[in-house]
C-alpha positions as a LaTeX table, in Angstrom:
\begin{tabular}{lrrr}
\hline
Residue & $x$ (\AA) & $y$ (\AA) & $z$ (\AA) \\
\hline
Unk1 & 103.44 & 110.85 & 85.47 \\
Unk2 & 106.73 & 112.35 & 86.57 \\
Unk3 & 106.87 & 114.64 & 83.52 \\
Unk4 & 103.41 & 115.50 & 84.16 \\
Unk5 & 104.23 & 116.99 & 87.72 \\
Unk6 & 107.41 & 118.09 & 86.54 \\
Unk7 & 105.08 & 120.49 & 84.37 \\
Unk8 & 102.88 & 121.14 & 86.93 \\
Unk9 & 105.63 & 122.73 & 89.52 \\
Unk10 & 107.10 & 124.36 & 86.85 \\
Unk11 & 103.74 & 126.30 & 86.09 \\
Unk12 & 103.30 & 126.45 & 89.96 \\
Unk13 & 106.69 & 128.42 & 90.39 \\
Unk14 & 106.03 & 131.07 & 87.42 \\
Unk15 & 102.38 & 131.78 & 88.78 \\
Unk16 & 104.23 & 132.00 & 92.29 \\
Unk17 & 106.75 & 134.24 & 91.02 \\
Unk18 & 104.71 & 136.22 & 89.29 \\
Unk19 & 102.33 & 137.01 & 92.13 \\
Unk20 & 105.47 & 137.30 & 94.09 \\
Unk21 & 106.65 & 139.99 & 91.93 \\
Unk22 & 103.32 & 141.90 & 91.34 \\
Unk23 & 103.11 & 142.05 & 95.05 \\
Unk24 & 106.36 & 143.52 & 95.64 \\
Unk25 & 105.70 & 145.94 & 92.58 \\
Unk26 & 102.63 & 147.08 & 94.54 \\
Unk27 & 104.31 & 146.50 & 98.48 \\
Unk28 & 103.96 & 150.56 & 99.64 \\
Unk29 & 107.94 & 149.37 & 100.85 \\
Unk30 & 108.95 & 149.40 & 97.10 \\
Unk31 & 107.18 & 152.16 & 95.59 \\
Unk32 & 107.05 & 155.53 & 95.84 \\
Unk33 & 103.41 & 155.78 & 95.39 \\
Unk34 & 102.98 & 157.93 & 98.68 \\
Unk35 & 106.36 & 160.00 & 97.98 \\
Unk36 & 104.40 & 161.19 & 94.70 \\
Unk37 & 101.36 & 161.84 & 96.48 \\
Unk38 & 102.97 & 163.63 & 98.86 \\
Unk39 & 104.76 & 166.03 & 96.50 \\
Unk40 & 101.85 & 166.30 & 94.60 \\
Unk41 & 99.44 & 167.63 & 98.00 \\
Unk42 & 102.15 & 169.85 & 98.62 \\
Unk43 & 102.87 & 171.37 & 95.14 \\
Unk44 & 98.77 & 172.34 & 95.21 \\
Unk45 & 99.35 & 173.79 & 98.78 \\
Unk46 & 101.80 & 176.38 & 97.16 \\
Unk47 & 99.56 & 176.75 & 94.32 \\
Unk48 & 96.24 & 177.27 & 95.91 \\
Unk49 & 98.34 & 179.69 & 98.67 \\
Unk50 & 99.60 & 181.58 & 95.78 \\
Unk51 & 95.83 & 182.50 & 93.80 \\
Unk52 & 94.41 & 182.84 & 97.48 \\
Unk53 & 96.41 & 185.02 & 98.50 \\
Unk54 & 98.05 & 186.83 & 95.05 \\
Unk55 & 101.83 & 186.43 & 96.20 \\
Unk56 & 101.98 & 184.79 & 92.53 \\
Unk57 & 104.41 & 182.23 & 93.46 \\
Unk58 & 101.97 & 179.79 & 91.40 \\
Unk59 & 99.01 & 181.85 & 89.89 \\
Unk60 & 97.82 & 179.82 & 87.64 \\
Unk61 & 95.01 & 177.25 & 87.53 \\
Unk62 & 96.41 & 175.42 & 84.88 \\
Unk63 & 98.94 & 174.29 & 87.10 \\
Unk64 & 96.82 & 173.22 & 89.75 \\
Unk65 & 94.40 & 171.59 & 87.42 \\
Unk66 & 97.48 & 169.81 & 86.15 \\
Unk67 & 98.41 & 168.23 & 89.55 \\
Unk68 & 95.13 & 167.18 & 90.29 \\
Unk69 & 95.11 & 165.07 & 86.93 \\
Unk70 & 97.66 & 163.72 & 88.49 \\
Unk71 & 95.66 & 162.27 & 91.68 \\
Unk72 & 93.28 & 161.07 & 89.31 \\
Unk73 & 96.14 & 158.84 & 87.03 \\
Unk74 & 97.14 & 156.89 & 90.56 \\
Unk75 & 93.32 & 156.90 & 91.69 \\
Unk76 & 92.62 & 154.77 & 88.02 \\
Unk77 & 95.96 & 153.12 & 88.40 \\
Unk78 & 94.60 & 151.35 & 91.71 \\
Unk79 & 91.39 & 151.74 & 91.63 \\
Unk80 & 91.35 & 149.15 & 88.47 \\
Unk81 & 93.69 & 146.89 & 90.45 \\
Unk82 & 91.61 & 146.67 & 93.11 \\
Unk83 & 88.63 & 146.18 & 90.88 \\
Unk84 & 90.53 & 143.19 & 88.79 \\
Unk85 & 91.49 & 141.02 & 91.86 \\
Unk86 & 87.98 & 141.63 & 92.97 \\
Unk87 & 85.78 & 142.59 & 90.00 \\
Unk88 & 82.19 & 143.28 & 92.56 \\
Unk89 & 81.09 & 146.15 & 92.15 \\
Unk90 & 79.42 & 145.83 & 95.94 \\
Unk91 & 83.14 & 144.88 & 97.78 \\
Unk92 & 84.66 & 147.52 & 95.21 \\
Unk93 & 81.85 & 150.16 & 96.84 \\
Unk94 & 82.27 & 149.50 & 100.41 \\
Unk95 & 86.36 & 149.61 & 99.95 \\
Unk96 & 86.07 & 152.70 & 98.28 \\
Unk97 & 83.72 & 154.56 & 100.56 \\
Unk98 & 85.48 & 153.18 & 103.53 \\
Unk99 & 88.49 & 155.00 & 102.29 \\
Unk100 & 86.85 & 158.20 & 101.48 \\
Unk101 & 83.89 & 159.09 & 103.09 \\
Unk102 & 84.70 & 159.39 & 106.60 \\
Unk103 & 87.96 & 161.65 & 106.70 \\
Unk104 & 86.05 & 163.75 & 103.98 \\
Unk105 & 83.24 & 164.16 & 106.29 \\
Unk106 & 85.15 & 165.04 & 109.33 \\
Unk107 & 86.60 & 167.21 & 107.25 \\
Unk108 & 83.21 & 169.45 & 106.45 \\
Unk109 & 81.96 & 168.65 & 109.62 \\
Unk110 & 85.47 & 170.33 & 111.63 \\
Unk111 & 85.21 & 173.27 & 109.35 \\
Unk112 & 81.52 & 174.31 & 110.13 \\
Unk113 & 82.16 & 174.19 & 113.91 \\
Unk114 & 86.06 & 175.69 & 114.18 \\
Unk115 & 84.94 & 178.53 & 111.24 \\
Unk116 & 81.80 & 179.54 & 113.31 \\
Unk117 & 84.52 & 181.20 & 116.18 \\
Unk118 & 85.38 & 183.18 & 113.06 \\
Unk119 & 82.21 & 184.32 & 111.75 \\
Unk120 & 81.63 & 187.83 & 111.85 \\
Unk121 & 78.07 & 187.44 & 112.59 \\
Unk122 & 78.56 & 185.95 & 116.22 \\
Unk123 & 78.25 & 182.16 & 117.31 \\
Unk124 & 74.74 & 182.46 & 118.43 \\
Unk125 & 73.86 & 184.20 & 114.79 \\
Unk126 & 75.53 & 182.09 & 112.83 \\
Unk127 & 74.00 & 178.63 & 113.87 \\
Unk128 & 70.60 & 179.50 & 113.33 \\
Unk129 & 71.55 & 180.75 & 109.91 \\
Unk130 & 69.89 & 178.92 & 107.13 \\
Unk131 & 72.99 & 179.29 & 104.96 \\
Unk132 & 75.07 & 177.16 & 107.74 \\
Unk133 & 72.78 & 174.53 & 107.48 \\
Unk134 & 72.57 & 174.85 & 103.68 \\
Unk135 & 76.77 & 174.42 & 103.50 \\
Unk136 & 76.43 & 171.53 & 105.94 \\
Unk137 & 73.93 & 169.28 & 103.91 \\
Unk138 & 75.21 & 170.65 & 99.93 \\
Unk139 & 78.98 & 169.49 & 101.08 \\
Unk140 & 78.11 & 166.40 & 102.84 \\
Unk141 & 76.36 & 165.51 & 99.84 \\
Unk142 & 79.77 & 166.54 & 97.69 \\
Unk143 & 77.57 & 169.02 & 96.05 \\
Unk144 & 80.28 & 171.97 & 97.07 \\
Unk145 & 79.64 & 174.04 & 94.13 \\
Unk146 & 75.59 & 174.46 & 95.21 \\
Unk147 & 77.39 & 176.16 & 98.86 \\
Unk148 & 80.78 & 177.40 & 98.61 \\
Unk149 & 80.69 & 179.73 & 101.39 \\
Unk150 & 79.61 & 179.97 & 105.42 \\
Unk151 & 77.46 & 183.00 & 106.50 \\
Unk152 & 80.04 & 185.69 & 107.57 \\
Unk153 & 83.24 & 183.46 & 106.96 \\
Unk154 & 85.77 & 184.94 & 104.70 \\
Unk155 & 84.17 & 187.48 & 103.55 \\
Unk156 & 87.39 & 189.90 & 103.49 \\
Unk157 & 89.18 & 187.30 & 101.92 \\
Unk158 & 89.59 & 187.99 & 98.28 \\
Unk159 & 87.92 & 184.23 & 97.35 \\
Unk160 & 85.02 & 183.26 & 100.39 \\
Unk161 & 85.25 & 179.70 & 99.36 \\
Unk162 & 86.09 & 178.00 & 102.64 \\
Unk163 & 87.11 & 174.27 & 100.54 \\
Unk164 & 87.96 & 174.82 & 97.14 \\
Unk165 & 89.07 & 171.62 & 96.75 \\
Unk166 & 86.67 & 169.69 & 97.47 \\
Unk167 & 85.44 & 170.03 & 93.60 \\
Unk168 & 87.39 & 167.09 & 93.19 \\
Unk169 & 85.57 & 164.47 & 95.26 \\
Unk170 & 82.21 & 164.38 & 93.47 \\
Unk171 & 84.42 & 163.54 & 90.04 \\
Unk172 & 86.55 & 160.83 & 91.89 \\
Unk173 & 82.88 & 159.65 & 92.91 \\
Unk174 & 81.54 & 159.69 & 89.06 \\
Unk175 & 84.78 & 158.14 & 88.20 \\
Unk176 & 84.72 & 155.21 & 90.22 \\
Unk177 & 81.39 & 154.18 & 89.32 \\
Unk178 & 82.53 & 153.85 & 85.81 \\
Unk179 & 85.15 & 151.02 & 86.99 \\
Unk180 & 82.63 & 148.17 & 86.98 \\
Unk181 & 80.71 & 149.26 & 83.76 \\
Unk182 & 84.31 & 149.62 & 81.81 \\
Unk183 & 85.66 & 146.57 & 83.32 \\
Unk184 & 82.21 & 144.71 & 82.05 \\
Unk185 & 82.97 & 146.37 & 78.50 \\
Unk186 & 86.38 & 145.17 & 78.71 \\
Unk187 & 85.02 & 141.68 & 79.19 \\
Unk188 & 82.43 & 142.08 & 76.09 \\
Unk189 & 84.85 & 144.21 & 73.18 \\
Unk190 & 87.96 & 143.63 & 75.10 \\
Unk191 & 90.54 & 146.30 & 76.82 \\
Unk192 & 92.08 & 148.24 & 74.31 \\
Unk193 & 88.67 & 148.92 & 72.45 \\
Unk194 & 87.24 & 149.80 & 75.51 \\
Unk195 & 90.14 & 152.24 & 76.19 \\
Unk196 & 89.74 & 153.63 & 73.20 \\
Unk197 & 86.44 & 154.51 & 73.30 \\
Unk198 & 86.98 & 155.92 & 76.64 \\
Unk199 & 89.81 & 158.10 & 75.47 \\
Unk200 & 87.43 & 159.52 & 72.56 \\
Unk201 & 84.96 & 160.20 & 74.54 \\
Unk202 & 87.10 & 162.49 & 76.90 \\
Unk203 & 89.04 & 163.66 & 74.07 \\
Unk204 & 85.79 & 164.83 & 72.48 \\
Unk205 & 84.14 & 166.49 & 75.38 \\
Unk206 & 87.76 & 168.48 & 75.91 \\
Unk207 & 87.61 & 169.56 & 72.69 \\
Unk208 & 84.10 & 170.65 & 72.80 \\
Unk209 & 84.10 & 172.72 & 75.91 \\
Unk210 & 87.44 & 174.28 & 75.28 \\
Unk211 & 86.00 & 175.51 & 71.98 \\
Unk212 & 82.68 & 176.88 & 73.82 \\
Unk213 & 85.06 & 178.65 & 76.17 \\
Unk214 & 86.97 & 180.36 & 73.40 \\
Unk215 & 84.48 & 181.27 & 71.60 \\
Unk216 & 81.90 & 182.56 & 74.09 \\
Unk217 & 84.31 & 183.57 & 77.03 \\
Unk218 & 82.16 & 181.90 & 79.50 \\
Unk219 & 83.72 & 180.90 & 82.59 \\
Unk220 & 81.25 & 178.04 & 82.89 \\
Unk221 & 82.93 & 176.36 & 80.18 \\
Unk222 & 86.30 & 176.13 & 81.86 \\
Unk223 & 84.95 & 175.02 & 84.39 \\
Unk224 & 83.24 & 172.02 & 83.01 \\
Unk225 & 86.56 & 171.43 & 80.95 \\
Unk226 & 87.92 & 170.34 & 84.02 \\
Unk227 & 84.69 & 168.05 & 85.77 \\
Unk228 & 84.51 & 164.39 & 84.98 \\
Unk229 & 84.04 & 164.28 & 81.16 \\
Unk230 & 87.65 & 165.75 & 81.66 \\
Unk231 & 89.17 & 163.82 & 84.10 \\
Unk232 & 88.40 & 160.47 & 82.35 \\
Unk233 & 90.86 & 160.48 & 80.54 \\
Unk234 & 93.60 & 160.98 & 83.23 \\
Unk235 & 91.69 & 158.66 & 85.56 \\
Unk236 & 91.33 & 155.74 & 82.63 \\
Unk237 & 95.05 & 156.55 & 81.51 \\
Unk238 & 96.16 & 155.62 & 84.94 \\
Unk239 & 93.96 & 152.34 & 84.54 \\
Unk240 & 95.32 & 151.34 & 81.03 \\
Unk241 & 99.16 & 152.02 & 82.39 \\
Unk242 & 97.96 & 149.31 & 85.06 \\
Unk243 & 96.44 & 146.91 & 82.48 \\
Unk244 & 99.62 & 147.49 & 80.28 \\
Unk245 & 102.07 & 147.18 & 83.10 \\
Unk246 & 104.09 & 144.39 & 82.15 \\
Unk247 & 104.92 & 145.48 & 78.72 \\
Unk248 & 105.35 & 148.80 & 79.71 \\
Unk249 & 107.62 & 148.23 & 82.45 \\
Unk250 & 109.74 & 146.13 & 80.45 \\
Unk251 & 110.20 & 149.00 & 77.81 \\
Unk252 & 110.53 & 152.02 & 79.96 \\
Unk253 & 114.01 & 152.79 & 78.08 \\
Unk254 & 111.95 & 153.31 & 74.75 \\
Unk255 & 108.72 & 154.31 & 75.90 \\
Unk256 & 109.46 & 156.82 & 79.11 \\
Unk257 & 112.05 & 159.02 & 76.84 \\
Unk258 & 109.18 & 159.35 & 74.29 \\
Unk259 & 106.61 & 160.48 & 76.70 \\
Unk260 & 108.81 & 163.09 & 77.93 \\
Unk261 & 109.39 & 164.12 & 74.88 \\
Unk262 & 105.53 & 164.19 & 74.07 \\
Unk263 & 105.04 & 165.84 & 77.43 \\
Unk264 & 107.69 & 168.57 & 76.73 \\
Unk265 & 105.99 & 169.63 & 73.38 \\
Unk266 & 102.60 & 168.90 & 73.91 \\
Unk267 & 101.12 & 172.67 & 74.53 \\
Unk268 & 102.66 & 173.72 & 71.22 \\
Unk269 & 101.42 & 170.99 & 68.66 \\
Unk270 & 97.36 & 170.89 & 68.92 \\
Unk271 & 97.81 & 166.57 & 68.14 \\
Unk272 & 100.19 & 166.22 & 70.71 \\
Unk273 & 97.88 & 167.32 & 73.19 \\
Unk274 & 96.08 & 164.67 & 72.69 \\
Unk275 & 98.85 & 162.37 & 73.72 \\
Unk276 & 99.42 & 164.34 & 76.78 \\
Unk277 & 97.55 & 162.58 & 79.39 \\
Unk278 & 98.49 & 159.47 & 78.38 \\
Unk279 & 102.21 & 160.44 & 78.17 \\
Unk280 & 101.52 & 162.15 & 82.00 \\
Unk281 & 100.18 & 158.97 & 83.32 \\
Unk282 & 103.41 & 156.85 & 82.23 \\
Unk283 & 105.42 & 159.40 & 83.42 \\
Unk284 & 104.45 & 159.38 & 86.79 \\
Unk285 & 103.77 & 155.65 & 87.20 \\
Unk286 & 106.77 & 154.99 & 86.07 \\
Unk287 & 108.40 & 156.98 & 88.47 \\
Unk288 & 106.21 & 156.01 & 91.34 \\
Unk289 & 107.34 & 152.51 & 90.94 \\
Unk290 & 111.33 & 152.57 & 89.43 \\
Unk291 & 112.43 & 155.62 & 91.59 \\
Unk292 & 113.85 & 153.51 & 94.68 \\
Unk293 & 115.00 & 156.50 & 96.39 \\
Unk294 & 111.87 & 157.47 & 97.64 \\
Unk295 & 110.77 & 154.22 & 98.84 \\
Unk296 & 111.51 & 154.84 & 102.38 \\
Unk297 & 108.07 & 156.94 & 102.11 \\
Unk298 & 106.14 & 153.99 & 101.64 \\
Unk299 & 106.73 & 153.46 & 105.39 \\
Unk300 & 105.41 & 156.68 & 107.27 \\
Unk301 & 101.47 & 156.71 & 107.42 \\
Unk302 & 100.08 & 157.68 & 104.42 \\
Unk303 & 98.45 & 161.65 & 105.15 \\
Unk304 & 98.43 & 162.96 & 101.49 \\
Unk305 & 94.70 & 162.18 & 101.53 \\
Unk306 & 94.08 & 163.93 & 104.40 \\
Unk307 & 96.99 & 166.81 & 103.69 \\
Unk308 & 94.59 & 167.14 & 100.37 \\
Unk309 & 91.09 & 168.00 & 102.19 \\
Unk310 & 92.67 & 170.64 & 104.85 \\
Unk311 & 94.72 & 172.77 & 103.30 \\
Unk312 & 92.72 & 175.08 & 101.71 \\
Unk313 & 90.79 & 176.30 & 104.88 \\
Unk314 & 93.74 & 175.98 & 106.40 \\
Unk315 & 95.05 & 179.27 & 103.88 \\
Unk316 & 92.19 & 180.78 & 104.05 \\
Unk317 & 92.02 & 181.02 & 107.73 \\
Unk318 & 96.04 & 182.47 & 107.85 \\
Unk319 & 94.91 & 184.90 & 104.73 \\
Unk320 & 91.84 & 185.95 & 106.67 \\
Unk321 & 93.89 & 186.79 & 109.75 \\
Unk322 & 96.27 & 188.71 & 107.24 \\
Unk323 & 99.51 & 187.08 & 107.89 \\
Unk324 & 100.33 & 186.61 & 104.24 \\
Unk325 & 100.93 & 190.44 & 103.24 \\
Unk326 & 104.25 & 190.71 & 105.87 \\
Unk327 & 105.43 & 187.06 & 105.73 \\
Unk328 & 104.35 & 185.74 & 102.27 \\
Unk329 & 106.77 & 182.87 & 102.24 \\
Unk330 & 106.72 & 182.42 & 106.04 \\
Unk331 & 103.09 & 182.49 & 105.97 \\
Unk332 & 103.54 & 179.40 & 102.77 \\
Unk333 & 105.79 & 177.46 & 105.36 \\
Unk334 & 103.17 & 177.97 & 108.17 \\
Unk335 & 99.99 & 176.53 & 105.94 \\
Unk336 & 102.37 & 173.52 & 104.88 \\
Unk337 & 103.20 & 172.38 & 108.51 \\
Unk338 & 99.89 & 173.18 & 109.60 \\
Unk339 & 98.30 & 171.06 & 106.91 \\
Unk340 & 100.63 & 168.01 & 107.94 \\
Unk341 & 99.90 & 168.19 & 111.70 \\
Unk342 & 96.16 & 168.48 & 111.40 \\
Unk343 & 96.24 & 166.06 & 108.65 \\
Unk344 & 98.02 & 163.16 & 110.71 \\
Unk345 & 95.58 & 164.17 & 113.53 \\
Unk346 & 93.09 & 163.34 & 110.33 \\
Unk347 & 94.94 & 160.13 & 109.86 \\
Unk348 & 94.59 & 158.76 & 113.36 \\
Unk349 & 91.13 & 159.71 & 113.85 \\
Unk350 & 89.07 & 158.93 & 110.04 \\
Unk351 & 91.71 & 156.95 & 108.12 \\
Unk352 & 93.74 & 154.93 & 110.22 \\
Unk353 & 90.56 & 152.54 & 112.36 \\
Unk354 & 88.81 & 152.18 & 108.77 \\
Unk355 & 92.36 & 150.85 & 107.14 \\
Unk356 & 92.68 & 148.22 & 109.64 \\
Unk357 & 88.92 & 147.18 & 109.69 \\
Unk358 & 89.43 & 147.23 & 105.83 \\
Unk359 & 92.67 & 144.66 & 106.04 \\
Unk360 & 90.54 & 142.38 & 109.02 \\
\hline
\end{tabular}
């Protein structure tokens, strides 16, 4: 009997220190989750100010696209936690859309009514415009490519776009919906088949468009190189760095050096680029969770999201008002701060009351 319990504590203290220590792991107080995200909104402020406004500080897409991947490893990363402690798809849903939605359609919402002062049709014009109406309901239903543009905003702006970004949220949309079927095919063929799979299937639609696109020119096919088919394998590379935590955090010494390494080389060995994502998505969970320095982040409220959805009209409006061709760098400095005031106004207002109704 006594060896019995004796067993039975024991078992009770590893499960207890194992929750313990994936809590911790996870505890935004040691992590630098929100340190990464915020370097990562602000690296895609400079890059989208630099193509919107041709200073060339950044003028490449590649290295936008490349940060955005990045969003999507730590959006699979916790979005399969989340998932795994609670694997219903109908708690998963509400969570997730509590956390979007509302900031995101503030977001559309603020730019339709502050952008119609800046119209250059008139106020009275521009709300009984058709077009308003049609940018209203096409973004609101994160179909921003149907409706880039406002009637008479931007237009001397070399791109009229007023969000740019926002191309993003319709694939974190089709991503998450995959967590419950993948976590269900996890359960049938088991994880690392499933990842697999997953990982071909990307790998294959990469391949496929990027050929189209060099071989017809068509910007269409970039563009769909870079929509969800894309993305799932950065989003599902997070994920399988979460499933694989344990043994990879154990191992960082071997493993992180390697992935570097991969990383590094990757754009001039055509197999190696195939590695790359998964490589990327080590890389940066690994630092998001063993670079202590940065923990201190973990504390302040969490904006990135926020700091992610403004910024681009944000340029736009300072580009359309001209600023950037006599203070290029000033003008840089100017979108960044403006982007983290409005976003923790963002915070307060759409984030913050659905976070706490979200932890009642």
């Amino acid at each position: 009997m006594v060896n019995i319990t004796g067993r039975f504590c024991i078992i009770h203290y590893i499960c207890k220190s194992f929750i313990a220590k994936e809590q911790s792991m996870f505890d935004k107080n040691c992590n630098c989750f929100d340190a990464t995200r915020y370097i990562l909104a602000l690296l895609i402020t400079t890059a989208h100010y630099s193509v919107l406004s041709g200073t060339h500080l950044l003028n490449n897409f590649d290295v936008i696209s490349n940060r955005v991947s990045i969003f999507f490893i730590i959006s699979g990363f916790f979005s399969f936690m989340m998932y795994q402690r609670i694997p219903e798809p109908k708690h998963f849903a509400i969570k997730r859309i509590k956390r979007l939605i509302p900031a995101y359609w503030l977001t559309i919402i603020l730019s339709v009514v502050l952008l119609s002062f800046s119209s250059n049709m008139g106020l009275s014009e521009f709300w009984v415009n058709d077009q308003t109406y049609s940018y209203l309901i096409s973004n609101l239903a994160f179909a921003n490519f149907l409706h880039p543009s406002l009637p008479g905003v931007f237009e001397s702006n070399p791109m009229t776009a007023v969000n740019g970004a926002l191309w993003t949220m319709k694939v974190e949309l089709m991503l998450l919906i995959t967590v419950p079927i993948a976590y269900k095919t996890m359960e049938k063929i088991g994880r690392a088949k499933t990842l697999i799979l997953i990982f071909l299937i990307s790998t294959l639609y990469r391949i496929s468009m990027n050929c189209l696109y060099n071989s017809t020119g068509d910007e269409i096919y970039n563009i769909m190189y870079r929509q969800m088919g894309g993305q799932l394998i950065y989003f599902y590379s997070g994920a399988a760095t979460y499933i694989y935590r344990e043994y990879i955090m154990s191992r960082t010494r071997i493993i992180i050096p390697f992935a570097i390494m991969i990383y590094i080389l990757h754009s001039r060995y055509a197999l190696l680029e195939l590695a790359a994502p998964a490589c990327m998505a080590l890389i940066v969970i690994t630092f998001a969770i063993k670079f202590k320095y940065l923990y201190w982040v973990g504390r302040l409220p969490n904006i990135s999201y926020s700091m992610y959805l403004v910024h681009f009209p944000i340029i736009q409006t300072f580009i359309h008002f001209g600023l950037h061709k006599d203070y290029p760098i000033g003008t840089l400095f100017l979108s960044m701060l403006s982007t983290i005031v409005i976003a923790y106004l963002m915070w307060y207002i759409a984030e913050r009351p659905f976070i706490k109704k979200r932890a009642q």
